[in-house]
N, CA, C and O of each residue as an XYZ file, in Angstrom:
780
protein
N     -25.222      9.983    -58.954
C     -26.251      9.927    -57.944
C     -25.809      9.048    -56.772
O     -26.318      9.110    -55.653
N     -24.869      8.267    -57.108
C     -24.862      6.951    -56.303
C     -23.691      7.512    -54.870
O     -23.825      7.196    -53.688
N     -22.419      8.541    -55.561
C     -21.529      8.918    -54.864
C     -21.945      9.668    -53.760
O     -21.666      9.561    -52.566
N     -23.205     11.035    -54.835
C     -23.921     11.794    -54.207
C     -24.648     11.608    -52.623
O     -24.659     12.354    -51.643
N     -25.187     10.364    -52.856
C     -26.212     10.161    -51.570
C     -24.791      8.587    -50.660
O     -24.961      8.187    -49.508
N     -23.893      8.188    -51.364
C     -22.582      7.902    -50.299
C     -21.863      8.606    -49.467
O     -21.300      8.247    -48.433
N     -21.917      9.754    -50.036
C     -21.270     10.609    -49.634
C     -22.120     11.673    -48.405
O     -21.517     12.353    -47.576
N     -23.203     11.622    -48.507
C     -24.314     12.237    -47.577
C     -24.689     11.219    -46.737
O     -24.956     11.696    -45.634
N     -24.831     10.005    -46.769
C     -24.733      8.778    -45.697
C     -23.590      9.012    -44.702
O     -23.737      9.303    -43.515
N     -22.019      8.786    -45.582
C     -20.893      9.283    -44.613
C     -20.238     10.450    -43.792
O     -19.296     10.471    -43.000
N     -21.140     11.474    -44.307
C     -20.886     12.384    -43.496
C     -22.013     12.600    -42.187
O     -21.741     12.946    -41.037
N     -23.620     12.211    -42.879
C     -24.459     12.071    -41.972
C     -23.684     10.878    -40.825
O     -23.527     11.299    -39.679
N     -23.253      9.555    -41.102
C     -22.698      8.673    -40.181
C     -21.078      9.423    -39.174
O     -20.682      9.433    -38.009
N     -20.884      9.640    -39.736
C     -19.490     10.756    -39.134
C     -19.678     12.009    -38.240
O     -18.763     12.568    -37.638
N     -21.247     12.452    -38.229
C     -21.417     13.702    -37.650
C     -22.424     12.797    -35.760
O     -22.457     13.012    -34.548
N     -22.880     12.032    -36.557
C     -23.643     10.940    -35.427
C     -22.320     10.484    -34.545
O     -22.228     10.619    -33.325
N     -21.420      9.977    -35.327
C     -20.482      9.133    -34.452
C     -19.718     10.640    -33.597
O     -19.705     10.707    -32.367
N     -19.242     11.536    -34.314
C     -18.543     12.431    -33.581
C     -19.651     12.740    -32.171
O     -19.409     12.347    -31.030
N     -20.051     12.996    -32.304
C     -21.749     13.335    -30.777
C     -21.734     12.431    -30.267
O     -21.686     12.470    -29.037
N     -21.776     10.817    -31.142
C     -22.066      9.762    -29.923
C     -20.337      9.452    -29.280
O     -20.289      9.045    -28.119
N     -19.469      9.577    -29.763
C     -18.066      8.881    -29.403
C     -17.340     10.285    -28.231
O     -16.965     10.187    -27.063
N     -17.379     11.822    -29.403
C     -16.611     12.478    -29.012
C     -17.420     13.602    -27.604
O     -16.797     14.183    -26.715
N     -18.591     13.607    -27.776
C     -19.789     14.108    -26.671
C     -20.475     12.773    -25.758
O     -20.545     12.902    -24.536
N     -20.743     12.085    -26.111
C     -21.756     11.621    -25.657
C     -20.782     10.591    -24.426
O     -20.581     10.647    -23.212
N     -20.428      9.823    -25.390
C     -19.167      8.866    -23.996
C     -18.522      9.645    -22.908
O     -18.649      9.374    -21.714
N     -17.847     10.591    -23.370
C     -17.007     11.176    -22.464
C     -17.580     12.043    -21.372
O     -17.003     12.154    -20.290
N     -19.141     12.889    -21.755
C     -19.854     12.849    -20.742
C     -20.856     12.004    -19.734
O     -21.549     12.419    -18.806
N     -20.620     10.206    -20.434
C     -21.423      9.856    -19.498
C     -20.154      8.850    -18.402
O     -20.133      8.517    -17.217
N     -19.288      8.668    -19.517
C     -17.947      8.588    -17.816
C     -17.913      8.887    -16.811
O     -17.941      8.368    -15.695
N     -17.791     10.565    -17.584
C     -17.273     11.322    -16.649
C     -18.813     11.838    -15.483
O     -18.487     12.441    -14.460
N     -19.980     11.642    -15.648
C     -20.895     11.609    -14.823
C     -21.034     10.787    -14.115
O     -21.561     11.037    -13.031
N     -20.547      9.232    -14.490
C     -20.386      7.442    -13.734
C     -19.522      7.958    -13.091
O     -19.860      7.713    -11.933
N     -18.255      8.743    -13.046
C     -16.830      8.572    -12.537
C     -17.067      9.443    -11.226
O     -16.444      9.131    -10.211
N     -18.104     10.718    -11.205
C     -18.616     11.727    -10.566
C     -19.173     11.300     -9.356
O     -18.878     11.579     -8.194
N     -20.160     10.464     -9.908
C     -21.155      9.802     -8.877
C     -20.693      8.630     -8.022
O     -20.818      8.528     -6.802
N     -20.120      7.733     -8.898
C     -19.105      6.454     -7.900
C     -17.781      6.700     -7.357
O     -17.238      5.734     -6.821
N     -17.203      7.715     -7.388
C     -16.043      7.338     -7.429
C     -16.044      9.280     -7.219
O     -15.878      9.789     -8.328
N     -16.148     10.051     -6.409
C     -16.023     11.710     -6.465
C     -14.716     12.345     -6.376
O     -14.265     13.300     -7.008
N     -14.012     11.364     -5.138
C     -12.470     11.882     -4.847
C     -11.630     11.621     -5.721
O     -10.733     12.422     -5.985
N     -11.733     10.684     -6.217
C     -10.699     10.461     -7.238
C     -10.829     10.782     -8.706
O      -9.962     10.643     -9.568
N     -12.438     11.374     -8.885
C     -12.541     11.582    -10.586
C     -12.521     13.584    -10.593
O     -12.907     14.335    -11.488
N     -11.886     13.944     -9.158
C     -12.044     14.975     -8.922
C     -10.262     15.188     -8.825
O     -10.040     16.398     -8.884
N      -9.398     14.660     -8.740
C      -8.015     14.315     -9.039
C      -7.700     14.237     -7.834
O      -6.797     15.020     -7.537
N      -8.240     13.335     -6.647
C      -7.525     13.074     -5.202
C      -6.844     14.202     -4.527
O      -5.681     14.176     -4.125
N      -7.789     15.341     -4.424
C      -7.017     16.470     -4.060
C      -7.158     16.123     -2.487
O      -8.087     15.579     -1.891
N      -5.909     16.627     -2.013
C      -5.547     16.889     -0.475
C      -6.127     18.464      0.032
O      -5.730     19.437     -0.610
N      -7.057     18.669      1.177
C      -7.652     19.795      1.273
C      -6.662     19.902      3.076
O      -6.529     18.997      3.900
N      -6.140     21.356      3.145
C      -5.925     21.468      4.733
C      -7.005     22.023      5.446
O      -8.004     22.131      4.736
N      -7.155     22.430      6.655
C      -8.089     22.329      7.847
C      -8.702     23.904      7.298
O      -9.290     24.184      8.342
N      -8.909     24.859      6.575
C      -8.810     25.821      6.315
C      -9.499     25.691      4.658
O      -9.975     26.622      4.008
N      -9.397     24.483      4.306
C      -9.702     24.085      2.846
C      -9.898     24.085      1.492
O     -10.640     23.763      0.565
N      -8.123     24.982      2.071
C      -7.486     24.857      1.006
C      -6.816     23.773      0.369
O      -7.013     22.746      1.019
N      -5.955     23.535     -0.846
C      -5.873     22.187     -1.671
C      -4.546     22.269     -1.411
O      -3.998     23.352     -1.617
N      -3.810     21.210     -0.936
C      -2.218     21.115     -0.360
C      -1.743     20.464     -1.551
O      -0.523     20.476     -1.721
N      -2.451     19.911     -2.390
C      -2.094     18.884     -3.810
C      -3.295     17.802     -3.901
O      -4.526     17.788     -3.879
N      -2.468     17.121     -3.988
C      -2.964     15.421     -4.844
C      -2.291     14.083     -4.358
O      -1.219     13.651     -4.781
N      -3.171     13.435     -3.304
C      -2.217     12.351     -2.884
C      -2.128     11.009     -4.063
O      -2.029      9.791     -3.915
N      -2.235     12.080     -5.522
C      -1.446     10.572     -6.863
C      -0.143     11.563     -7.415
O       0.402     11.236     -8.469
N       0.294     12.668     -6.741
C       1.670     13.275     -7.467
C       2.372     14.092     -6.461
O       2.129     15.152     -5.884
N       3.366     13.194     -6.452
C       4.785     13.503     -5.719
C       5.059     15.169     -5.020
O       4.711     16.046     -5.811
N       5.468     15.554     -4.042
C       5.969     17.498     -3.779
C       7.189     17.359     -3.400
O       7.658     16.373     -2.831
N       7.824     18.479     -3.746
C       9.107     19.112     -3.120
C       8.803     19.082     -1.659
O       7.871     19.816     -1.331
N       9.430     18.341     -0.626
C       9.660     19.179      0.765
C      10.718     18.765      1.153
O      11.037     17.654      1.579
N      11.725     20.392      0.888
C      12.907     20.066      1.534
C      13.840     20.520      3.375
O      14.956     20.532      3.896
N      12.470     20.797      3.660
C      12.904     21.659      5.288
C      12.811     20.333      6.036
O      12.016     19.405      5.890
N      14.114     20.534      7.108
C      13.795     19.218      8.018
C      12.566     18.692      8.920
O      12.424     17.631      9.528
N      11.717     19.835      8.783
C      10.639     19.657      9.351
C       9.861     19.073      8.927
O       9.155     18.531      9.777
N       9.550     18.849      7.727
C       8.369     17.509      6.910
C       9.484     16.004      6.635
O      10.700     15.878      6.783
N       8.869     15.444      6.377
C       9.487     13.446      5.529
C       9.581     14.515      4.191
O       8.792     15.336      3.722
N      11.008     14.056      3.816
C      11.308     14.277      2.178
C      11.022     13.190      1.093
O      11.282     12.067      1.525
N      10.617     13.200     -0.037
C       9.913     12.423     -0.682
C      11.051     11.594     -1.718
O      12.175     12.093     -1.658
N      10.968     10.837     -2.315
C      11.543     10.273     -2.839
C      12.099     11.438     -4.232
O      11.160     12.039     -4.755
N      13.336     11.708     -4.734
C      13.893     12.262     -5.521
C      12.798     12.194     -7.144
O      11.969     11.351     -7.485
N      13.287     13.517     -7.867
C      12.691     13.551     -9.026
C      13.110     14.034    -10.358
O      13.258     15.241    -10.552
N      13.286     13.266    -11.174
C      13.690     13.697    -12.373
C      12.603     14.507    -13.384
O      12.889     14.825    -14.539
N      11.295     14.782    -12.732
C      10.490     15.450    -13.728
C      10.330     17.027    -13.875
O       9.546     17.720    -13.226
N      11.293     17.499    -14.930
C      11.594     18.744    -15.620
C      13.140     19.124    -14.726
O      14.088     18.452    -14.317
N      12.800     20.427    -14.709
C      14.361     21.189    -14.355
C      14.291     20.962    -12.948
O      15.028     20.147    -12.394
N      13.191     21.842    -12.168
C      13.551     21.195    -10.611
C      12.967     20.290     -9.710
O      12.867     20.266     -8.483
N      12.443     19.215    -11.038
C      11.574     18.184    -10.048
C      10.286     18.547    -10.093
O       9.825     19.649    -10.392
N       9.500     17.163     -9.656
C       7.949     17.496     -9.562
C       7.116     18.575    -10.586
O       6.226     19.415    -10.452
N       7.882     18.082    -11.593
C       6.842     19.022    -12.752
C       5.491     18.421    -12.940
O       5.563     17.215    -12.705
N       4.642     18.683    -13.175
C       3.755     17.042    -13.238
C       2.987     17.405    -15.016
O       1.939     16.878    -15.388
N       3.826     18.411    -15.891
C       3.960     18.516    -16.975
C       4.827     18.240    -17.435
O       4.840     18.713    -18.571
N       5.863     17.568    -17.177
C       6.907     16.863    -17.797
C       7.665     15.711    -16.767
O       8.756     15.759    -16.198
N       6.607     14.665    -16.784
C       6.981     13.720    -15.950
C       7.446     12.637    -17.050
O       7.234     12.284    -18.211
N       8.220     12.345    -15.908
C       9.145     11.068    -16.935
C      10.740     10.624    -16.028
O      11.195     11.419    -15.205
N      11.171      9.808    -16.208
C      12.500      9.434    -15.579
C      13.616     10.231    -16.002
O      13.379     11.146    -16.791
N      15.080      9.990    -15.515
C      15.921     10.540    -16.064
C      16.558      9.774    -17.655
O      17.447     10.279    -18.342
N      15.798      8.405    -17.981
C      16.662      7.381    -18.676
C      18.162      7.080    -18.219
O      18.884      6.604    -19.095
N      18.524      7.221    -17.404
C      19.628      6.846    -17.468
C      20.141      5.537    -16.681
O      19.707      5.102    -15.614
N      21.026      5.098    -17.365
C      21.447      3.432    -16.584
C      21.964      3.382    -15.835
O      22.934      4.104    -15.607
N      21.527      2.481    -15.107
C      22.813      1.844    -13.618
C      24.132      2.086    -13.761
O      24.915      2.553    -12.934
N      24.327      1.721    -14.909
C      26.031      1.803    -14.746
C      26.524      3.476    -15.834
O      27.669      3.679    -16.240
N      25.699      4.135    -16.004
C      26.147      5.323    -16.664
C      26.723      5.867    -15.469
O      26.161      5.586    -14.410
N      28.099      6.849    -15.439
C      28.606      7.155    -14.831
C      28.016      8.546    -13.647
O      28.507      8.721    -12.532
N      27.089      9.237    -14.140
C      26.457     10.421    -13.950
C      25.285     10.018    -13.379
O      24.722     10.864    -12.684
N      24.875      9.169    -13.466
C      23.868      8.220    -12.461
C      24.506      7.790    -11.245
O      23.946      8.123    -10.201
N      25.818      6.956    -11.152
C      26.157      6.720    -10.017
C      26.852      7.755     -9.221
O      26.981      7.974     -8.016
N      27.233      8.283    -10.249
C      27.744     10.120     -8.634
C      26.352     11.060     -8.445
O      26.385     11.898     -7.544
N      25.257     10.958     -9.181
C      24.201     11.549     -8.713
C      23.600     10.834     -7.464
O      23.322     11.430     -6.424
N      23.450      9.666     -7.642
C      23.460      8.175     -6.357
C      24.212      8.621     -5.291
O      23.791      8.907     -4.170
N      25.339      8.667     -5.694
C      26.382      8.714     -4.254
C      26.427      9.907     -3.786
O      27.006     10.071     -2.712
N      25.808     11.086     -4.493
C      26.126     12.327     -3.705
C      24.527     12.530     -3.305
O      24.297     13.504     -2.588
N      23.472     11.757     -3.675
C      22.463     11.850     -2.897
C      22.326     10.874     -1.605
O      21.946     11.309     -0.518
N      22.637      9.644     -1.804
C      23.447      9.227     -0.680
C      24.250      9.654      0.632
O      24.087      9.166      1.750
N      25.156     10.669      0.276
C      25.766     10.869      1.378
C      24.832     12.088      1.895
O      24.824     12.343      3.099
N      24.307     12.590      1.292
C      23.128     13.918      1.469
C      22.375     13.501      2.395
O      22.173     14.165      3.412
N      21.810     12.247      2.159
C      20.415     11.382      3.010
C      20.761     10.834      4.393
O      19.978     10.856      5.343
N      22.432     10.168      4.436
C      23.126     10.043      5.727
C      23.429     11.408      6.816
O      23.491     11.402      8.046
N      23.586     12.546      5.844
C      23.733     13.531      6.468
C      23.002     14.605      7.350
O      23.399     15.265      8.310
N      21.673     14.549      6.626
C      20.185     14.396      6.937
C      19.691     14.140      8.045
O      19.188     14.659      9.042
N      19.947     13.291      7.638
C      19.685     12.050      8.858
C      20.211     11.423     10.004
O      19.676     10.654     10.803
N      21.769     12.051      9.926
C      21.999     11.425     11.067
C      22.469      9.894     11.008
O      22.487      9.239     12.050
N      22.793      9.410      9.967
C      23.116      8.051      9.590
C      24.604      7.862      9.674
O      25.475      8.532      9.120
N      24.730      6.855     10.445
C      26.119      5.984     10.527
C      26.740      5.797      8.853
O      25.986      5.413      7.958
N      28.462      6.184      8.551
C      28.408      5.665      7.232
C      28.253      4.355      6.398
O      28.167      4.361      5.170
N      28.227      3.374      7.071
C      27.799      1.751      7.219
C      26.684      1.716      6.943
O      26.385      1.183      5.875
N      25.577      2.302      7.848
C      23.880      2.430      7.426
C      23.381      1.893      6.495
O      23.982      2.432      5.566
N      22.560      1.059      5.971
C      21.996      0.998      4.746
C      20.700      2.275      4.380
O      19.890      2.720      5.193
N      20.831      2.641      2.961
C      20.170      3.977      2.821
C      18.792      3.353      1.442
O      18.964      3.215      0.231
N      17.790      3.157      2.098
C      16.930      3.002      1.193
C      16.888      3.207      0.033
O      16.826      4.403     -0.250
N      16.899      2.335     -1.015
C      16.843      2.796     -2.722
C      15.933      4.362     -2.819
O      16.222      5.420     -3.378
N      15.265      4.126     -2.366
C      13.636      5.223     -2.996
C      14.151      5.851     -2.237
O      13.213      6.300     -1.579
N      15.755      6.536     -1.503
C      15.627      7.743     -0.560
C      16.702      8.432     -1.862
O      17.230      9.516     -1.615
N      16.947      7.842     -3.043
C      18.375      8.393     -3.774
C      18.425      8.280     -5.498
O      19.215      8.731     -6.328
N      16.590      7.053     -5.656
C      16.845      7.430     -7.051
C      15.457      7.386     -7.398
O      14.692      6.478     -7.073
N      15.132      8.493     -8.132
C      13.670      8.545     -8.606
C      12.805      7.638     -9.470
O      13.267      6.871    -10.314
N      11.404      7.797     -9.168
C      10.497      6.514     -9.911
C      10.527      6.743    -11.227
O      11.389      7.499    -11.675
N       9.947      6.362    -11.750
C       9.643      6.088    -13.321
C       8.976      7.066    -14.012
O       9.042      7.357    -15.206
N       8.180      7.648    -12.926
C       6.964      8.925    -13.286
C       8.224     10.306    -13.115
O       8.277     11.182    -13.979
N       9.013     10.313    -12.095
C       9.553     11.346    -11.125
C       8.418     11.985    -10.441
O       8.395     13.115     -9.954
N       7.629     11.244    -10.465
C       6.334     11.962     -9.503
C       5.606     11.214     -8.409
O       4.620     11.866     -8.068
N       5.696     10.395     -7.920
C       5.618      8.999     -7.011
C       5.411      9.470     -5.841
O       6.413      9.309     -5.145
N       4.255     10.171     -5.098
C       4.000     10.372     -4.085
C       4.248      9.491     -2.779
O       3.951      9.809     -1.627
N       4.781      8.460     -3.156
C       5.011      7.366     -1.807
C       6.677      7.139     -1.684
O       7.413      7.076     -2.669
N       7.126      7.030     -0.310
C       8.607      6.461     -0.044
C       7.922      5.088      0.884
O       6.797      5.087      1.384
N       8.777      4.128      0.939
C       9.018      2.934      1.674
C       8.452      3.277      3.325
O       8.148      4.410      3.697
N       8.416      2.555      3.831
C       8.179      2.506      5.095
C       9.069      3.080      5.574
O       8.937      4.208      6.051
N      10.416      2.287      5.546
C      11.436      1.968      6.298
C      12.333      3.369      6.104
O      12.986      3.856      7.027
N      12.260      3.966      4.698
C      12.563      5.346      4.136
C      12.153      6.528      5.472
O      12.904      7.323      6.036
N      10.564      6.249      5.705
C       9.844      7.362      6.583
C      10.614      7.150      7.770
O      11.417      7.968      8.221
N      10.279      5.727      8.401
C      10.988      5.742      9.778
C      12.330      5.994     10.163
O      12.714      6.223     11.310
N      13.179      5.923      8.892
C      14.644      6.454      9.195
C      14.911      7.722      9.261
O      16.006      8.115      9.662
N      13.527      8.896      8.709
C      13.657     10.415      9.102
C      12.735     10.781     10.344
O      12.527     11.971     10.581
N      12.295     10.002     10.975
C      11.729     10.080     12.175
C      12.409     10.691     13.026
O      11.917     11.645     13.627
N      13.778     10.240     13.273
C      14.511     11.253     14.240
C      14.855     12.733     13.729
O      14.969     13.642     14.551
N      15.003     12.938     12.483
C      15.299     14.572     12.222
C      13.856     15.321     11.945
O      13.573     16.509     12.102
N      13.097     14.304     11.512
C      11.728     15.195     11.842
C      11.073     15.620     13.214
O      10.238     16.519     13.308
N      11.581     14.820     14.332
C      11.185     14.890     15.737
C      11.895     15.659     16.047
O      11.171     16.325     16.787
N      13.568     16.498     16.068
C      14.349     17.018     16.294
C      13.908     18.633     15.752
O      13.827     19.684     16.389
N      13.734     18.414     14.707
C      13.358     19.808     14.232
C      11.974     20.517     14.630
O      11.695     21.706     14.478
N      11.095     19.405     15.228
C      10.125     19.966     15.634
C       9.358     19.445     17.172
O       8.207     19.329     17.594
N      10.766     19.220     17.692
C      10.257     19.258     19.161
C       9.136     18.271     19.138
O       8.130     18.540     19.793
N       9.185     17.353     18.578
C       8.094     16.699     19.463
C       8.276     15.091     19.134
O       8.099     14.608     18.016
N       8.721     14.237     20.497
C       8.868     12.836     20.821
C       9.205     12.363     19.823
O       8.771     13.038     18.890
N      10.162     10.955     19.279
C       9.664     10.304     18.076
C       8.876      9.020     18.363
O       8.733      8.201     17.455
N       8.371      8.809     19.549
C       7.438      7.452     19.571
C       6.200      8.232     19.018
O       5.453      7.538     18.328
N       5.824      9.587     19.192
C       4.608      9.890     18.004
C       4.369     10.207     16.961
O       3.312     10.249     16.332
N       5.785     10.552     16.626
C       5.974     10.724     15.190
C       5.964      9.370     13.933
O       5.532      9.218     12.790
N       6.913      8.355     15.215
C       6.850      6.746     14.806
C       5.586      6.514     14.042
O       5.338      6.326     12.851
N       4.522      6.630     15.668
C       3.078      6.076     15.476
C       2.213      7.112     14.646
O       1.065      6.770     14.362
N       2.627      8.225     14.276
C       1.794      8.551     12.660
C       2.222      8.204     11.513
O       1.434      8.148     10.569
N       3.578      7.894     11.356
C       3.892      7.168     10.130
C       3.426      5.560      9.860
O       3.423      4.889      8.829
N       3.054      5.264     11.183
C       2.740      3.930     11.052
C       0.890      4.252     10.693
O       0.317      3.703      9.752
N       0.390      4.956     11.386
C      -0.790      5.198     10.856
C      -1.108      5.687      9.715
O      -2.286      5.989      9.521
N      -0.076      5.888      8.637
C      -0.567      6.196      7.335
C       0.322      5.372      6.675
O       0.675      5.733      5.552
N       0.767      4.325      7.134
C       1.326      3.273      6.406
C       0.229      2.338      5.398
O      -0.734      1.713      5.844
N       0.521      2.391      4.336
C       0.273      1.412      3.091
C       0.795      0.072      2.793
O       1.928      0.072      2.313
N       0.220     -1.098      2.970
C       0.689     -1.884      2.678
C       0.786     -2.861      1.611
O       0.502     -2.423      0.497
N       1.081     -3.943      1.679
C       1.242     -4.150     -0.457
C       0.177     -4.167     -1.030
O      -0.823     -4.209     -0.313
N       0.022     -4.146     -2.315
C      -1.537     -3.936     -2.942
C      -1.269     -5.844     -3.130
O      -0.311     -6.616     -3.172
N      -2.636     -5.910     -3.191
C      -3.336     -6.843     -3.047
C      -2.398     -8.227     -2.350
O      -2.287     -9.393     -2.731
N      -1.909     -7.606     -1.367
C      -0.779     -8.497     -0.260
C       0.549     -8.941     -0.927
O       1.242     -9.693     -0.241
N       1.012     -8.601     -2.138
C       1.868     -9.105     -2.620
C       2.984     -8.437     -3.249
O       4.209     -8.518     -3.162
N       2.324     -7.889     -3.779
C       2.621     -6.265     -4.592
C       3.605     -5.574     -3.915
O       3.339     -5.218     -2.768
N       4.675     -5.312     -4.376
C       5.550     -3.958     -3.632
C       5.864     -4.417     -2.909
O       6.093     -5.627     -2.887
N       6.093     -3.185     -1.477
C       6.674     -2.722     -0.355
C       6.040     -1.734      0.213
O       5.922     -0.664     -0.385
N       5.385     -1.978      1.804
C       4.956     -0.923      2.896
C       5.163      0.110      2.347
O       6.295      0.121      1.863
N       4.496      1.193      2.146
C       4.587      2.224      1.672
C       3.892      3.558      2.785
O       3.033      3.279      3.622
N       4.540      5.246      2.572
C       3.912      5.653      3.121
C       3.793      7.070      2.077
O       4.792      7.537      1.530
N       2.212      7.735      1.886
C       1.963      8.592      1.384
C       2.841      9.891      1.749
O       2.503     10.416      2.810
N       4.139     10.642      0.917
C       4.381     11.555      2.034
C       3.697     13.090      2.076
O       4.101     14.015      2.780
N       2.733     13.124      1.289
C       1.878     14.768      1.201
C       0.993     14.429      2.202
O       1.105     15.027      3.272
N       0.060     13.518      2.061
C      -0.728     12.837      3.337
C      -0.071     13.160      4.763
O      -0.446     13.803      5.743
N       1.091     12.418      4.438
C       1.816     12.448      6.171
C       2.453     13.364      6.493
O       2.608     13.436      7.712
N       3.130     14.497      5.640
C       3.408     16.061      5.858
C       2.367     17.032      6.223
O       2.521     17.997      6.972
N       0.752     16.503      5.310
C      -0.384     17.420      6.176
C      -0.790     17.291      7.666
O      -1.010     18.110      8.559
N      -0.809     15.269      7.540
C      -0.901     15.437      8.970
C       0.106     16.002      9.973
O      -0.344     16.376     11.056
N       1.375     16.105      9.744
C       3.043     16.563     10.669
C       1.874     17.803     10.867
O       1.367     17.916     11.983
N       1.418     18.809      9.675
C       1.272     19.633      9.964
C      -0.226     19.955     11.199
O      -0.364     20.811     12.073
N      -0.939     19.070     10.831
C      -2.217     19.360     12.058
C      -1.665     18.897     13.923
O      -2.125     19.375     14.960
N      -0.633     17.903     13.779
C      -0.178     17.860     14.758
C       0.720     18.844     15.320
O       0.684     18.954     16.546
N       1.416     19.487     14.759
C       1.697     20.712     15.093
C       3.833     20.205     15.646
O       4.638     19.321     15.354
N       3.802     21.440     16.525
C       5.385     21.122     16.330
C       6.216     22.078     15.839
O       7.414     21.839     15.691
């Protein structure tokens, strides 16, 4: 008798907890997350003028035409920017296949660009983040493709300058990091400005 009605307690307690833990929490999050917080519990989608969804300014894109800022390199899946198989390459500084992947993205980024071979070439322009999905390059990354992005699309680089500076990020909570600039953000805007 005793197992009998233990055993009908624990399943009665197990069927409560599944509703209150596995229903009940996760819809009242996700209703808190809805109401405070819409853009981002909606996955920070990027909408263009037409409003349609260009992405997500929290995961990294391919743009490789000289006409947009190219984003910082990616090791997630076969050609990058998987955002189902994100993850680094693991591999070390001094593994050999790391540093000729380095140096031949390197000379890629001088070439690009228009860079003196002396130049210094931004880390984040040659080896991917931790995610391979890192929607942000450096400041200093953006402003050094300022001239081949102005070149390819006809238009000044003192305004091209001053939109990268207008979607410049700066350290989180003043300390944090390095100037940063969104580059799906700042490729939609390239694109409303036209060019």
């Amino acid at each position: 008798m005793s197992l009998r009605s233990n055993l009908a307690s624990a399943l009665l307690l197990l069927a409560a907890l599944t509703v209150l833990t596995g229903l009940g929490y996760p819809l009242l999050l996700t209703a808190v997350a809805q109401l405070a917080f819409p853009h981002q519990a909606g996955g920070s989608l990027l909408m263009d003028a037409s409003g349609r969804v260009r992405g997500s300014e929290l995961i990294g894109q391919s743009f490789t035409s000289p006409r947009y800022f190219h984003p910082r390199p990616s090791a997630a899946g076969e050609g990058g920017y998987d955002p189902l198989a994100s993850g680094g390459s693991n591999l070390a500084p001094t593994n050999q296949r790391w540093l000729t992947l380095v140096a031949q993205r390197t000379a890629q980024y001088r070439q690009e660009n228009a860079l003196s071979p002396g130049q210094a070439v931004p880390a984040d322009a040659v080896t991917a983040s931790g995610s391979g999905l890192d929607p942000d390059i450096s400041l200093e990354n953006a402003l050094l493709q300022v001239p081949r992005v102005a070149r390819a699309r006809g238009v000044p680089q003192a305004r091209l300058r001053n939109l990268v500076l207008q979607h410049a990020r700066g350290r989180q909570l003043w300390i944090l990091g390095e100037p940063r600039v969104n580059v799906v953000e700042l490729n939609s805007a390239l694109d409303r400005l036209g060019g």
